[in-house]
MARMILUM-532223 format. One record per residue (C-alpha): residue number from 1; x, y, z. Coordinates in steps of 0.1 Angstrom, whole numbers, plus 5000, padded with zeros to 4 digits. Example, Ala and Ser with C-alpha at 12.3 -4.5 7.8 and 13.67 -1.06 7.14 Angstrom:
2
<rec><k>1</k><X>5123</X><Y>4955</Y><Z>5078</Z></rec>
<rec><k>2</k><X>5137</X><Y>4989</Y><Z>5071</Z></rec>
//
This chain:
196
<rec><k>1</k><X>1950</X><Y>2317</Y><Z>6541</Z></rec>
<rec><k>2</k><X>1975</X><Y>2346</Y><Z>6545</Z></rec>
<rec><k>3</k><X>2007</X><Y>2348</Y><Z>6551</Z></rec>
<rec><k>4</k><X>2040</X><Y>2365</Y><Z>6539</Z></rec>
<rec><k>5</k><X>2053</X><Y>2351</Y><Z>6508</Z></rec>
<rec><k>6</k><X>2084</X><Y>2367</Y><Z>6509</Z></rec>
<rec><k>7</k><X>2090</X><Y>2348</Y><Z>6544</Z></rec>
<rec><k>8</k><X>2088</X><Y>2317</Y><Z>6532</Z></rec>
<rec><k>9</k><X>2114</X><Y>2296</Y><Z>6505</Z></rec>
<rec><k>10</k><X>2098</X><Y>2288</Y><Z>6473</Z></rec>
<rec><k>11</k><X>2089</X><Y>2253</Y><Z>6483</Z></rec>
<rec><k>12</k><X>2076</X><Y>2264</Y><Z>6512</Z></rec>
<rec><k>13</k><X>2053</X><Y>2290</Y><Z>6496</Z></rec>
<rec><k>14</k><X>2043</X><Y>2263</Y><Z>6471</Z></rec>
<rec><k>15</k><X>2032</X><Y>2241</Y><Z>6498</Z></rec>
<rec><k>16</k><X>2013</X><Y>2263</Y><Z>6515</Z></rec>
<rec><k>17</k><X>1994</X><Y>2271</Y><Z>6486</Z></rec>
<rec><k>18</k><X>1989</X><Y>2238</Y><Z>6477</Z></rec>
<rec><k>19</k><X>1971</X><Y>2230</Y><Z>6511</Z></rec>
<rec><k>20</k><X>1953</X><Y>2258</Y><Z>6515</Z></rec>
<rec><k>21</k><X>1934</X><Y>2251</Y><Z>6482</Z></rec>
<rec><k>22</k><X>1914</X><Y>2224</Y><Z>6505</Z></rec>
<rec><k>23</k><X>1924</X><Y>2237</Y><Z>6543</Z></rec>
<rec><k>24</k><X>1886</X><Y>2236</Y><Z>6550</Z></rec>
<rec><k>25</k><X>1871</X><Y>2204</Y><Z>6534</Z></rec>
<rec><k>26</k><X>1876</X><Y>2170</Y><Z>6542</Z></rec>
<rec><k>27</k><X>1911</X><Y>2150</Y><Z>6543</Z></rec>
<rec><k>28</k><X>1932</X><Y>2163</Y><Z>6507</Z></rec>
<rec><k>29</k><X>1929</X><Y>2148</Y><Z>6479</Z></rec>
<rec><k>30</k><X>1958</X><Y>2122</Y><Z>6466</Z></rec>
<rec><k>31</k><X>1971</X><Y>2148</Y><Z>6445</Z></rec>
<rec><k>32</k><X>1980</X><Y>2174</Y><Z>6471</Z></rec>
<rec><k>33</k><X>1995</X><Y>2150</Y><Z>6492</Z></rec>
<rec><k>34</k><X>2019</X><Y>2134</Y><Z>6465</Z></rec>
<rec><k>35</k><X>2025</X><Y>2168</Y><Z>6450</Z></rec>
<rec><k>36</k><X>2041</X><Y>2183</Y><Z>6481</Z></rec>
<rec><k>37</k><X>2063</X><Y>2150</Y><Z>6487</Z></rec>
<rec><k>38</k><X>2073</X><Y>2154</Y><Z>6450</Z></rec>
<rec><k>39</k><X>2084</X><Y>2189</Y><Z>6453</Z></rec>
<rec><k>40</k><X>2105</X><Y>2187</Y><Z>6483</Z></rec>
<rec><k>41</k><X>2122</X><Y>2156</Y><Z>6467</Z></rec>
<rec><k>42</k><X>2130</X><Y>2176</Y><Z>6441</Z></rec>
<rec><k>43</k><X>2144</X><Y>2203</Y><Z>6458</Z></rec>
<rec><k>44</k><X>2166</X><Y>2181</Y><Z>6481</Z></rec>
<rec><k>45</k><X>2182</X><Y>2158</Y><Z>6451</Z></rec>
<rec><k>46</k><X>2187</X><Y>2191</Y><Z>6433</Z></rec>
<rec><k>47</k><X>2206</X><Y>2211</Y><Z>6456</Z></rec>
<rec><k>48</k><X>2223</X><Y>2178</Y><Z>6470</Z></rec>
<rec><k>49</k><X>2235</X><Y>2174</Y><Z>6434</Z></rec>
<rec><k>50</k><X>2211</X><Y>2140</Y><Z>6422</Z></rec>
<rec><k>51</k><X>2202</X><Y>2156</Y><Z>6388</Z></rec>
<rec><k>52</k><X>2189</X><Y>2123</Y><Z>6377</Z></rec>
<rec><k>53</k><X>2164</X><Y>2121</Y><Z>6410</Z></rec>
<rec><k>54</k><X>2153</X><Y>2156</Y><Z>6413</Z></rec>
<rec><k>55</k><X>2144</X><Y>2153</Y><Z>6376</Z></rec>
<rec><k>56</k><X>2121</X><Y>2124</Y><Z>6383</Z></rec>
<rec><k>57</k><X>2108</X><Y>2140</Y><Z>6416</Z></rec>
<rec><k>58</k><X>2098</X><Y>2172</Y><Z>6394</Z></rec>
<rec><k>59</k><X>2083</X><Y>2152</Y><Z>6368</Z></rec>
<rec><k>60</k><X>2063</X><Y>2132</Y><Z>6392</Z></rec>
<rec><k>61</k><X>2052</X><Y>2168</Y><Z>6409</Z></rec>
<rec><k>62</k><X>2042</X><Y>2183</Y><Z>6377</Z></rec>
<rec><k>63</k><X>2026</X><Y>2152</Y><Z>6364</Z></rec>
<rec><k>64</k><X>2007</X><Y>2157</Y><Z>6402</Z></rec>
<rec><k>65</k><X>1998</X><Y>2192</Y><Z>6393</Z></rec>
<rec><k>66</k><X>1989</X><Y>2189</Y><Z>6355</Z></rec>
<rec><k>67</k><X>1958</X><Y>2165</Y><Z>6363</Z></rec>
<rec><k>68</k><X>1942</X><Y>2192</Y><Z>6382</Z></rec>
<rec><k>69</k><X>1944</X><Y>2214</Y><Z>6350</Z></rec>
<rec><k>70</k><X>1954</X><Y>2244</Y><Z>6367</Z></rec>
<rec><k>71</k><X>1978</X><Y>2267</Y><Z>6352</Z></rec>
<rec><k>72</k><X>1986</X><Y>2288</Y><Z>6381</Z></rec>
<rec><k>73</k><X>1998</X><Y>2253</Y><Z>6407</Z></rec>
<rec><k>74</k><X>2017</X><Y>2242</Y><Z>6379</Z></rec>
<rec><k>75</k><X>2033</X><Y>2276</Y><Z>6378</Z></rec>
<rec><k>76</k><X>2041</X><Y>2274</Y><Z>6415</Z></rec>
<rec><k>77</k><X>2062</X><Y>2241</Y><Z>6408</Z></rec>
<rec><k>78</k><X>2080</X><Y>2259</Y><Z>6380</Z></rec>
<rec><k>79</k><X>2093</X><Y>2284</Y><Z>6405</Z></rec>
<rec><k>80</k><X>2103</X><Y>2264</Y><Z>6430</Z></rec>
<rec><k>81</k><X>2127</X><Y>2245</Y><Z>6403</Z></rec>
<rec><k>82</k><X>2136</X><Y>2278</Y><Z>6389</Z></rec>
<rec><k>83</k><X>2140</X><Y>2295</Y><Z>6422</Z></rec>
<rec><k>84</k><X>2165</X><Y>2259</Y><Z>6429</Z></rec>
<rec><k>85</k><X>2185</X><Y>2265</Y><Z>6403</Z></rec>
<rec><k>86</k><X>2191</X><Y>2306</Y><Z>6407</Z></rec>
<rec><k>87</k><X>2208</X><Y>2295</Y><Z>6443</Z></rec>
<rec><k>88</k><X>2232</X><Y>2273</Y><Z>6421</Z></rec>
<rec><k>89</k><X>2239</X><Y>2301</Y><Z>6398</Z></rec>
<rec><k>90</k><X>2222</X><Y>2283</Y><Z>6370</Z></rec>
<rec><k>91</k><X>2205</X><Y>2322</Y><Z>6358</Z></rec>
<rec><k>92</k><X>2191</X><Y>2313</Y><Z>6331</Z></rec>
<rec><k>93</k><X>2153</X><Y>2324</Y><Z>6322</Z></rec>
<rec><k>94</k><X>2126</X><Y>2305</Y><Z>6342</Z></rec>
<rec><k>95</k><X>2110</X><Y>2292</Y><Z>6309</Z></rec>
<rec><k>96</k><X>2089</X><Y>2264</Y><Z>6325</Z></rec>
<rec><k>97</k><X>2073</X><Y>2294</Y><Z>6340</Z></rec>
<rec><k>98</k><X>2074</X><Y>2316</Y><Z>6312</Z></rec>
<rec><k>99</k><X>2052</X><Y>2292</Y><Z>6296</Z></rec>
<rec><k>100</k><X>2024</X><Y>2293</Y><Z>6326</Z></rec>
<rec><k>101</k><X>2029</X><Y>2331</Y><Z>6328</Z></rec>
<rec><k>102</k><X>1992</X><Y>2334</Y><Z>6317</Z></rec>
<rec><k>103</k><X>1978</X><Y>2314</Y><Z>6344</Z></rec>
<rec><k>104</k><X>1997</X><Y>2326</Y><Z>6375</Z></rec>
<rec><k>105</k><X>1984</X><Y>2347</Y><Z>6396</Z></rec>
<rec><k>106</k><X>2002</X><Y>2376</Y><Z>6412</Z></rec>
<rec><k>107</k><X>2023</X><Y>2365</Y><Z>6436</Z></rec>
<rec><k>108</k><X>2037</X><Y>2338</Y><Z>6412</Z></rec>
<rec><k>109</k><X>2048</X><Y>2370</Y><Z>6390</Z></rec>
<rec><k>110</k><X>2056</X><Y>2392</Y><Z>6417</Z></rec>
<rec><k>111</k><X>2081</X><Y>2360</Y><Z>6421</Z></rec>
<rec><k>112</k><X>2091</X><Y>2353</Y><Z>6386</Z></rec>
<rec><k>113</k><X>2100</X><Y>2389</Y><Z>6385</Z></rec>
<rec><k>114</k><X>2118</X><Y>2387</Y><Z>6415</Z></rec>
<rec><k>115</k><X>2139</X><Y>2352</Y><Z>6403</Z></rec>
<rec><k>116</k><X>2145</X><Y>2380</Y><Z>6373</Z></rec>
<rec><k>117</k><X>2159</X><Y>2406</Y><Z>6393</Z></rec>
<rec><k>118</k><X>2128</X><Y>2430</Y><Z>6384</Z></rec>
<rec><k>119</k><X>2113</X><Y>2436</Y><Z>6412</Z></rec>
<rec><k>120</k><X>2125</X><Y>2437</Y><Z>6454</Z></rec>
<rec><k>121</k><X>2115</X><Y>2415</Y><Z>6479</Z></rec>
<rec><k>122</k><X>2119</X><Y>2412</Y><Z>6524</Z></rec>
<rec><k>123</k><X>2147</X><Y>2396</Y><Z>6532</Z></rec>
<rec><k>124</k><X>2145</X><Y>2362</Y><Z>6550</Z></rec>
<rec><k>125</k><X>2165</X><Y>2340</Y><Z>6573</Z></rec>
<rec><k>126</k><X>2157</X><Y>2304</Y><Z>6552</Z></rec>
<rec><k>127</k><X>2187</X><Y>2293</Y><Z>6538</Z></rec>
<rec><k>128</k><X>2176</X><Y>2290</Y><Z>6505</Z></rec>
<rec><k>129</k><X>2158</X><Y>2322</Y><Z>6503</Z></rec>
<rec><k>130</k><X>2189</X><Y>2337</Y><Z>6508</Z></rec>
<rec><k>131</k><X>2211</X><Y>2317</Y><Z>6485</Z></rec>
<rec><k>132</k><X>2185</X><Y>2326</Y><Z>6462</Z></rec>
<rec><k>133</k><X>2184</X><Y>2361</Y><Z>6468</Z></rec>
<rec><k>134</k><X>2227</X><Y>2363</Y><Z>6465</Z></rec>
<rec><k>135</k><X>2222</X><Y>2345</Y><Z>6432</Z></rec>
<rec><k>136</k><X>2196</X><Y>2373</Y><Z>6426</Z></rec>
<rec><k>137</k><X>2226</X><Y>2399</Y><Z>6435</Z></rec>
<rec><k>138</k><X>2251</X><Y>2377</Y><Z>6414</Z></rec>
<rec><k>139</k><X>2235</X><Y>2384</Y><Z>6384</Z></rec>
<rec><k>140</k><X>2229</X><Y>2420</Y><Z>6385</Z></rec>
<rec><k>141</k><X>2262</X><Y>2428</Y><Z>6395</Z></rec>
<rec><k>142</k><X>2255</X><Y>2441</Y><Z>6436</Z></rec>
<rec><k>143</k><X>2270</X><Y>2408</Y><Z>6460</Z></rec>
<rec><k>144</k><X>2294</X><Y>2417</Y><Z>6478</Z></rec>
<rec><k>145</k><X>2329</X><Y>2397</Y><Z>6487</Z></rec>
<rec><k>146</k><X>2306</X><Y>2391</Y><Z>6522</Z></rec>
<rec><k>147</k><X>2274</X><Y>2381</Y><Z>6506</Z></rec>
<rec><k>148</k><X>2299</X><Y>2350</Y><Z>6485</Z></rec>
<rec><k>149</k><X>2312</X><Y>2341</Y><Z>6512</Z></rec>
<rec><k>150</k><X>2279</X><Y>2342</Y><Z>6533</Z></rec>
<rec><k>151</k><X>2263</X><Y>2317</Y><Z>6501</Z></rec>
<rec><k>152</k><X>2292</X><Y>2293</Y><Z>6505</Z></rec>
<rec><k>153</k><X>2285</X><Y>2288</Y><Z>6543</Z></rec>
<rec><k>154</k><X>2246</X><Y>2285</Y><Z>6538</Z></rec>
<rec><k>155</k><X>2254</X><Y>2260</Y><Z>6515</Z></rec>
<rec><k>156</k><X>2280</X><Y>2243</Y><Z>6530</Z></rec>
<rec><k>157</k><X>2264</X><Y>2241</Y><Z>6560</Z></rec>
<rec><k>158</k><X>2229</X><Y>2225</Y><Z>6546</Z></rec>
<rec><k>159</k><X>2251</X><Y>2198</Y><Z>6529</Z></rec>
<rec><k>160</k><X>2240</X><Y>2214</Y><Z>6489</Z></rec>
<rec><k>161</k><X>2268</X><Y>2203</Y><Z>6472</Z></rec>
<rec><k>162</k><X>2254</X><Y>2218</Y><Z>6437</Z></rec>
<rec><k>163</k><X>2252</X><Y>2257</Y><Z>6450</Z></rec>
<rec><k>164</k><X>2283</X><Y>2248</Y><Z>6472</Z></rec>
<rec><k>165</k><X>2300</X><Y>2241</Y><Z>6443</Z></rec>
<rec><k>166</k><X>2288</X><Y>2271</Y><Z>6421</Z></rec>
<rec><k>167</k><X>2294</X><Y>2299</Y><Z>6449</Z></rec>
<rec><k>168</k><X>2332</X><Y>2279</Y><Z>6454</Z></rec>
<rec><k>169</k><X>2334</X><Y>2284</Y><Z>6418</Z></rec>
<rec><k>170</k><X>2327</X><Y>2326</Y><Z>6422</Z></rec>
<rec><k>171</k><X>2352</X><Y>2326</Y><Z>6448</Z></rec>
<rec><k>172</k><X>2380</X><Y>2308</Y><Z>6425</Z></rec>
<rec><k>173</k><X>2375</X><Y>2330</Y><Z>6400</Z></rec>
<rec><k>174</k><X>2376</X><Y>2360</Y><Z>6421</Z></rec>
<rec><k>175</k><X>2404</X><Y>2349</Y><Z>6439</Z></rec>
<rec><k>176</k><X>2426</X><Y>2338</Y><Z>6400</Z></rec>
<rec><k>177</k><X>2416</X><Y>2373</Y><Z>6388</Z></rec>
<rec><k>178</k><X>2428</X><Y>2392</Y><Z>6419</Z></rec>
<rec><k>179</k><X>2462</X><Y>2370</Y><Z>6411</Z></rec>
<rec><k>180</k><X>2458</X><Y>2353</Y><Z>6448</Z></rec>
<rec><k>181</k><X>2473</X><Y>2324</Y><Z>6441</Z></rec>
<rec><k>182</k><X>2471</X><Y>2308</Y><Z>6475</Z></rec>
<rec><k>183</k><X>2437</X><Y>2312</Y><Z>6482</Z></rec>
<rec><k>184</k><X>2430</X><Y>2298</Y><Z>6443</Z></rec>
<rec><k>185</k><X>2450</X><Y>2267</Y><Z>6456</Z></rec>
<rec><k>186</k><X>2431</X><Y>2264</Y><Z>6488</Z></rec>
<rec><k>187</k><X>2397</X><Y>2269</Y><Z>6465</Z></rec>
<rec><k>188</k><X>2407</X><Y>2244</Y><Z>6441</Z></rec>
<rec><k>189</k><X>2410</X><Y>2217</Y><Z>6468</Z></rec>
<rec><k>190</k><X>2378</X><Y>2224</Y><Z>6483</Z></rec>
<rec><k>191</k><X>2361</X><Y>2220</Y><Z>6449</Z></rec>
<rec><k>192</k><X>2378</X><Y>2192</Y><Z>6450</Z></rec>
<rec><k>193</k><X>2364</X><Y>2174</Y><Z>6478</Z></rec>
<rec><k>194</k><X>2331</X><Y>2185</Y><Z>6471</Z></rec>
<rec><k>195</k><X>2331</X><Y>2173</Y><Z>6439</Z></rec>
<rec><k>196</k><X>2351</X><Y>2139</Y><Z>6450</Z></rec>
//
């Protein structure tokens, strides 16, 4: 099945993937089925800001994944989480992945290098390809006061309260450091309901 990775968010390339594994065979097995469900779960309580549910929904996925005993769909599901948490700013290494590196295939490191900031990638119009792709320009340094403002509007308007709250929290600072006290103040409340 082709199509263009770099199109598609993370969840969405990982579903993909998952059913084209049996696209031409008879109905999918269980696994497949329950996997998918599992991973958008995840992503929704995650970015919604349900820690405690998007941890069961990726636990269930993986569990899902791990029975089939393949490295590289268990790999996909570590992207997608990791891929979650660099649109909420959370840039820490994608060790889930790291640990699968081995088994992936190349798009799964073309995309673990790109979650890194190692390696480019098309833009896309999916909101949270493009929250994940500011977070991508966050870290090394390249978002612009646009691009923040762009992530707190693709947020806001998908309801994520967890990257709303993280781009807010870029803005605040940028504002405090620039000594802008009123727009700090304006900040602050917003995080404020958000977080209320």
């Amino acid at each position: 099945m082709a199509f263009r990775a770099q199109d598609r968010n993370p969840a969405a390339v990982a579903l993909l993937l998952l059913a084209a594994a049996c696209s031409s065979a008879p109905p999918a097995p269980e696994w497949q089925s329950n996997a998918s469900d599992a991973l958008q779960a995840f992503q929704q309580s995650y970015l919604t800001g349900d820690s405690k549910g998007a941890d069961t929904e990726f636990l269930r996925a993986r569990s899902e994944l791990t029975a089939t005993g393949r490295a590289d769909l268990v790999a996909r599901a570590e992207l997608v989480r990791c891929a979650a948490r660099v649109a909420s700013l959370v840039l820490e290494p994608c060790s889930g992945f790291e640990a699968l590196r081995d088994g992936a295939g190349p798009e799964e490191l073309a995309y673990a290098d790109y979650l890194e900031g190692r390696g480019p990638r098309s833009p896309s119009a999916e909101p949270l390809a493009r929250l994940v792709a500011f977070g991508i320009q966050l870290r090394a340094g390249t978002i612009t006061p646009q691009g923040i403002a762009a992530a707190v509007d693709i947020a806001s308007s998908q309801g994520w309260r967890r990257p709303l709250l993280a781009w807010l929290g870029v803005q605040l600072k940028r504002a405090q450091d620039a000594g802008d006290s009123e727009t700090a103040a304006r900040l602050k409340r917003r995080i404020e309901l958000v977080s209320g």
